[in-house]
C-alpha positions in Angstrom: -94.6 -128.3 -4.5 -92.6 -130.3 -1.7 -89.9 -127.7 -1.6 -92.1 -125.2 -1.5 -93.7 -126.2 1.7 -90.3 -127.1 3.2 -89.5 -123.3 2.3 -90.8 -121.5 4.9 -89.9 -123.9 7.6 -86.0 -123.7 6.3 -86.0 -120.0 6.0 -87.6 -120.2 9.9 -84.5 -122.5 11.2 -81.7 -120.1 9.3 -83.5 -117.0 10.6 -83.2 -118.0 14.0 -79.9 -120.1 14.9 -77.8 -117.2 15.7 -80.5 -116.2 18.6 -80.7 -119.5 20.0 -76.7 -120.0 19.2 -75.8 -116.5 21.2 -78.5 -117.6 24.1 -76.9 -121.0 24.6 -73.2 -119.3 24.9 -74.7 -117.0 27.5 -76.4 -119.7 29.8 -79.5 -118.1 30.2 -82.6 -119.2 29.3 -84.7 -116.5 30.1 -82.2 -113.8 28.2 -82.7 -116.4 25.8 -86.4 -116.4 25.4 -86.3 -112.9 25.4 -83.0 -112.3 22.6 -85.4 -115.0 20.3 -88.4 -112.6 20.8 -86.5 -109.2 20.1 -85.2 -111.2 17.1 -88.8 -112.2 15.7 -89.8 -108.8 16.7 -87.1 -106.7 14.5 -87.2 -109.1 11.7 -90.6 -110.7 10.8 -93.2 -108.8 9.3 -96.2 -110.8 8.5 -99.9 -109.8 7.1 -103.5 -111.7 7.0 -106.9 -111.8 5.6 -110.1 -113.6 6.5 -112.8 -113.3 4.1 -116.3 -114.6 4.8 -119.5 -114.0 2.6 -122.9 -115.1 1.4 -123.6 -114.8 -2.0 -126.8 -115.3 -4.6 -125.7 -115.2 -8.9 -128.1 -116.0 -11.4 -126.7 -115.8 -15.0 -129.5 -115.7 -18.1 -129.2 -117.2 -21.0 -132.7 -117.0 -22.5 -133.4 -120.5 -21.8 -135.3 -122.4 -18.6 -132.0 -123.9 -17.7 -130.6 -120.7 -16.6 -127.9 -120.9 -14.2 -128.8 -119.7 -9.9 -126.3 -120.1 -7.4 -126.6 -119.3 -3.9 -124.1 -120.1 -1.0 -122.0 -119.2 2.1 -118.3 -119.4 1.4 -115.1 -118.9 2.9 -113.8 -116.6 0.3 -110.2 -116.0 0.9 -107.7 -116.9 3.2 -104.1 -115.6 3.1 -101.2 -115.2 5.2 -98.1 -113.3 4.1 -94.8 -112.8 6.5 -91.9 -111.6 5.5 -88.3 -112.3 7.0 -85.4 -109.7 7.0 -81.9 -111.5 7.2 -79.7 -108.5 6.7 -80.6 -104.9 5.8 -80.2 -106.0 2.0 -81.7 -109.3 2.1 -85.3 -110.2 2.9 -87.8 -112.9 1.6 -91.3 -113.5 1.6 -93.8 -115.9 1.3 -97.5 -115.7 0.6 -99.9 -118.6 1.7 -103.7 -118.3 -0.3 -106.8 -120.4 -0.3 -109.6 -118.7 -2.6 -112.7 -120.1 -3.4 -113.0 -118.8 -7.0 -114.3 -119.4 -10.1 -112.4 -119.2 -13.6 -108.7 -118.2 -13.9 -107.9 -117.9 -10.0 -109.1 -121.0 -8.7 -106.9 -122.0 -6.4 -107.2 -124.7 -3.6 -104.6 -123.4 -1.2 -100.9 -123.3 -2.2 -97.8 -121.4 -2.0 -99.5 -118.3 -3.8 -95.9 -116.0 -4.5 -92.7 -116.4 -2.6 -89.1 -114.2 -3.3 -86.1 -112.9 -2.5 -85.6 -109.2 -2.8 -82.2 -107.5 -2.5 -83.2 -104.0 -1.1 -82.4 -100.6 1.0 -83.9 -97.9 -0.2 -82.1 -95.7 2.1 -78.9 -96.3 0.8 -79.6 -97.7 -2.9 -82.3 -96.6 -5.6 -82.6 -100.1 -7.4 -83.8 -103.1 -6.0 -84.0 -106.7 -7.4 -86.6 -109.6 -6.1 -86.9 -113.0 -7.9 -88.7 -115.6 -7.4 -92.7 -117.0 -8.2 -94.2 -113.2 -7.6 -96.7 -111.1 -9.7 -95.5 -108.9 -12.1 -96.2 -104.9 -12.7 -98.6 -105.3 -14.9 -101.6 -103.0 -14.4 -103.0 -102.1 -10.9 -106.8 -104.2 -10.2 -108.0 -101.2 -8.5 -111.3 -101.5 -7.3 -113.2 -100.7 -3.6 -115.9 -103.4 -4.4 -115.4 -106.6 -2.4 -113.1 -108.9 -4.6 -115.1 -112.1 -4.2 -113.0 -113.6 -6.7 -116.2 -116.2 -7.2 -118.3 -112.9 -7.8 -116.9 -109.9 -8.5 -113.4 -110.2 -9.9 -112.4 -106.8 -11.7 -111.9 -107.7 -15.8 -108.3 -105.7 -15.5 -106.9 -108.0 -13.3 -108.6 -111.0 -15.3 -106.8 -109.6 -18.3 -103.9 -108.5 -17.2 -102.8 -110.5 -13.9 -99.6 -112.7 -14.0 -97.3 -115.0 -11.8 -95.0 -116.3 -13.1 -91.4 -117.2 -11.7 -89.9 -114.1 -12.7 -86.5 -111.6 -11.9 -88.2 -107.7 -11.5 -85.1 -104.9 -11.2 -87.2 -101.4 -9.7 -85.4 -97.8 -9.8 -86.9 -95.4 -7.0 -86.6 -91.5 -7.4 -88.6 -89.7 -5.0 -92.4 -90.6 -6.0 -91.6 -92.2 -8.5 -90.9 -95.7 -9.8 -89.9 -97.8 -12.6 -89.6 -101.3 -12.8 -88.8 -103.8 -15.4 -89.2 -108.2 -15.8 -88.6 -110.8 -17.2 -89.6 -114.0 -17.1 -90.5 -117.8 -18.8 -94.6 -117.6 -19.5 -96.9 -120.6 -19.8 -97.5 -119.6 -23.4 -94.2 -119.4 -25.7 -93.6 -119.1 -29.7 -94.5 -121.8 -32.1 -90.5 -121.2 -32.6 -90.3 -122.5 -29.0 -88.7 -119.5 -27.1 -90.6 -118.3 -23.7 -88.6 -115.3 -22.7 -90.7 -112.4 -22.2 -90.4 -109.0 -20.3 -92.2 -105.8 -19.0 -92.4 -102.3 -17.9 -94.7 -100.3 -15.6 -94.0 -96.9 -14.1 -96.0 -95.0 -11.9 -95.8 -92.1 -9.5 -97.1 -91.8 -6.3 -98.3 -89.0 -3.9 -97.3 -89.6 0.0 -100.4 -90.6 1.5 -99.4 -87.4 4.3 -100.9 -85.3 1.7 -104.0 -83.5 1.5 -104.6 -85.3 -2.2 -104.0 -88.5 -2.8 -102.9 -89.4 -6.3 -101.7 -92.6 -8.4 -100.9 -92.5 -12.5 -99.2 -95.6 -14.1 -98.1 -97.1 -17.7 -97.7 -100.6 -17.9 -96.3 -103.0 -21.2 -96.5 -106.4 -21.2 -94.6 -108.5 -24.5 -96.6 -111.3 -24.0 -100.1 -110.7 -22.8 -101.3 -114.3 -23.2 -99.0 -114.7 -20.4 -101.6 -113.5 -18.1 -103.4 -116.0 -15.7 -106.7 -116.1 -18.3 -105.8 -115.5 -21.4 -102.8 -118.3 -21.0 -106.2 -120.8 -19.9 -108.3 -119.4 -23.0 -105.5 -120.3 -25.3 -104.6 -123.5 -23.6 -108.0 -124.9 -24.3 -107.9 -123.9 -28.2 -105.2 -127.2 -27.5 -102.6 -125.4 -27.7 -99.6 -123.8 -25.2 -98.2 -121.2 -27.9 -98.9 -118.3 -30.7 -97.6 -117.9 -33.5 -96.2 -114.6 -32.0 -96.5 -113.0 -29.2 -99.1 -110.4 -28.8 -98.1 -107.1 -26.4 -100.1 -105.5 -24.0 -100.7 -102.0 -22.8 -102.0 -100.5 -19.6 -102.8 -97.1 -18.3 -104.1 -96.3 -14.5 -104.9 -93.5 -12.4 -106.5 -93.1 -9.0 -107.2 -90.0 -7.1 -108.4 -88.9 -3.8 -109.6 -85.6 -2.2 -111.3 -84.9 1.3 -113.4 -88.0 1.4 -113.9 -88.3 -2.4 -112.4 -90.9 -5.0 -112.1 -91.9 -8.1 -110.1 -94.4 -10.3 -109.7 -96.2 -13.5 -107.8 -98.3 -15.2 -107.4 -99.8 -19.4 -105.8 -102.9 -20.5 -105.9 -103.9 -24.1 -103.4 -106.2 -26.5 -101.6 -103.9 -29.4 -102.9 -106.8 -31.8 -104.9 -109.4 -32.7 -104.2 -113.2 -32.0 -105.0 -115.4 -34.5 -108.1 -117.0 -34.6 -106.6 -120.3 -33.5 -105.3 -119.4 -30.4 -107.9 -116.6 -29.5 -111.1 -116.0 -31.5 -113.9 -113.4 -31.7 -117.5 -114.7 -32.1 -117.5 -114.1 -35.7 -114.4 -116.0 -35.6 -111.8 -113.4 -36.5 -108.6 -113.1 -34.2 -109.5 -111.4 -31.4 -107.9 -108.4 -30.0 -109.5 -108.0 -26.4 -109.5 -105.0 -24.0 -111.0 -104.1 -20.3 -111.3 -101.1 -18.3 -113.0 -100.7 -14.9 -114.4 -97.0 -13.6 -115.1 -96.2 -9.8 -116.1 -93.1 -8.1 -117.5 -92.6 -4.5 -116.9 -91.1 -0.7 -115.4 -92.0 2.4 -118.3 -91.0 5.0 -116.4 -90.9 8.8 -119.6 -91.0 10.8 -117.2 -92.5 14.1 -117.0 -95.5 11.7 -116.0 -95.1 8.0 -118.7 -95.8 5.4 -117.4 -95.8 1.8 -120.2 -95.8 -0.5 -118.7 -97.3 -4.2 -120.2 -96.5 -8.0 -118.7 -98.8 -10.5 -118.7 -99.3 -14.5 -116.7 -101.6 -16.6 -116.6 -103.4 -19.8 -114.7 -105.3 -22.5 -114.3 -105.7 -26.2 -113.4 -109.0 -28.0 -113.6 -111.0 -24.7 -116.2 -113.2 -25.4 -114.1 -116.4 -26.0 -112.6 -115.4 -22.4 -116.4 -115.1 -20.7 -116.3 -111.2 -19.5 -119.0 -109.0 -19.7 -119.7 -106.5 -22.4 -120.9 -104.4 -19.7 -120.6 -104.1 -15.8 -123.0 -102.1 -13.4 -122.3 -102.3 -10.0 -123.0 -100.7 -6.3 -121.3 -101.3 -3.2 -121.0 -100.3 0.9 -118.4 -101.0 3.4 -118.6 -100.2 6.6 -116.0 -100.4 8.9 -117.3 -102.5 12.5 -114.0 -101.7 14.2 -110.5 -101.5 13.7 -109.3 -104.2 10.7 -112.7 -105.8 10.7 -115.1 -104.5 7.8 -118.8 -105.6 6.8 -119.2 -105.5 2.7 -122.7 -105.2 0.6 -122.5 -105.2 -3.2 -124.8 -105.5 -6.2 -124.0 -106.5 -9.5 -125.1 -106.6 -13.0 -123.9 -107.9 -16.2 -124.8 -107.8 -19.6 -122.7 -110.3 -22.3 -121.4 -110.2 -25.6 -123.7 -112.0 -28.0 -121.9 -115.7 -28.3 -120.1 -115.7 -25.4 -118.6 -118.9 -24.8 -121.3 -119.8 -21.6 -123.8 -118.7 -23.9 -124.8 -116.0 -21.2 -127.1 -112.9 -21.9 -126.8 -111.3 -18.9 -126.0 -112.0 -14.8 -126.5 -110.3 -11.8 -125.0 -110.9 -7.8 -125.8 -109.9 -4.7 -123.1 -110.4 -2.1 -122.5 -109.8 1.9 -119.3 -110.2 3.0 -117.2 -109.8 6.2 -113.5 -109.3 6.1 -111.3 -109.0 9.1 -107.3 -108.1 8.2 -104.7 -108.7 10.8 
């Protein structure tokens, strides 16, 4: 973790001792000042998020003791920047405090960081490596991502960092990419290798229709940031085998309208040692996630978001059987957006918190710079 927080700093000093090397050969301070700022400016790219709510949960599970939460949070905090070195060669590092519950709590770290070996206006592939997320799936959803509230069950199923090497071919809208990478959860025979495919095409977003459709294979879905936590606490940090994972995605948009979804499910069953169904069978668990709604431009935009989602075979993971949920967000100004969202869940019968059902109410405020 050291090295990672040295990282940055490093990557700053390279980046810019040529500027303050040509400056001090010149003799001029203020061309100098100047060169280092044209230099930052041409080079650095950098992106943020503030995320601020209030939030009341109550989860039922048929008994007195049932489970109400209510609190103000700082939600999310990140800071991404990226550095170009040459017109192949950039890197970037992203910085992420989230106050969340389950498989993404994080305390603030080093969230992802790579190199990527690109120009897409001379070369078709591309290679990045480093500790990055993989193309697995797509977590689309307009709700706000209160990842202590409302955390979509595809990226609970499928998301996954891992330090990993991801090669991507480009051709027009469309783009392939493949991965590999060492998981948290290996064979019994000891290996960890594991790889992945997605490809998905893309409509510019000039266009009177905005579209997105995907397919996504993972070798090893207990590689994913949950499921590897689910089986670690069976006590163990393998299968057996490794299980494979599919996804499919699809988003579309048309004058003010929208609609996506998204699947995620494992082409077999674990065994019930290392993942287990209530009835304790091996489990074989899916997701998907449904959203429709419209993009109101009153002055301010006002989307207005439907959602419905559910799982199979999740209970030993905690997600819902069934997710109902309604949300607004309304744009303030420029980069700075008010969120309202209500939620309701209804379990699998034994599920591991020995929840019935749930619901949330959540107001948020996100600015993006």
């Amino acid at each position: 973790m050291g090295g990672a927080r040295r990282f940055p700093c490093l990557m700053m000093c390279v980046l810019l001792f040529p500027a303050f090397a040509a400056a001090a050969d010149s003799g001029d301070t203020g061309d100098a000042e100047a060169g280092v700022l044209r230099f930052l400016r041409d080079r650095i790219e950098h992106e943020g998020l503030i995320e601020f709510g209030a939030l009341h949960r109550s989860d039922d599970s048929g008994e007195a003791g049932s489970d109400r939460v209510s609190e103000f949070n700082l939600i999310t905090a990140e800071l991404a920047v990226g550095m170009r070195f040459h017109s192949w060669i950039r890197g970037d590092v992203t910085l992420l405090y989230e106050d969340a519950l389950g498989c993404r709590d994080r305390n603030g770290a080093v969230d992802a960081a790579s190199v990527t070996l690109q120009n897409r206006g001379k070369f078709p592939l591309s290679l990045s490596v480093g500790r990055l997320y993989v193309p697995f799936g797509a977590a689309l959803t307009r709700l706000p991502d209160d990842p202590a509230v409302d955390q979509p069950m595809t990226l609970l199923l499928g998301e996954t960092r891992e330090e990993a090497v991801v090669a991507a071919l480009s051709h027009s809208d469309f783009v392939l990419s493949g991965y590999l990478f060492e998981g948290d959860i290996g064979r019994a025979s000891g290996s960890r290798a594991s790889f992945g495919l997605d490809g998905r095409y893309e409509l510019p977003e000039s266009g009177p229709v905005d579209l997105l459709l995907g397919i996504s294979y993972i070798s090893n879905i207990a590689s994913s940031n949950c499921l590897a936590e689910s089986v670690a606490d069976h006590g163990t940090a393998t299968v057996r085998d490794y299980v494979g994972g599919i996804g499919a995605y699809a988003e579309v948009g048309f004058a003010g309208f929208f609609a996506s979804g998204e699947y995620l499910t494992a082409l077999g069953r674990f065994q019930a040692a290392e993942l287990a169904r209530a009835d304790g069978g091996g489990a074989r668990p899916s997701v998907w996630n449904i959203e429709t709604g419209y993009n109101w431009d009153w002055g301010r935009k006002l989307e207005v978001v439907l959602k419905i989602a559910g799982s199979a075979e999740t209970e030993k993971i905690g997600l819902a059987r069934r997710r109902l949920g309604f949300g607004l967000n309304q744009e303030i100004c420029r980069r700075v957006t008010a969120s309202f969202a209500l939620l309701g869940d209804r379990f699998h019968p034994g599920d591991i918190d020995g929840k019935d059902r749930g619901g949330a109410i959540l107001g948020q405020v996100a600015v993006r710079f």
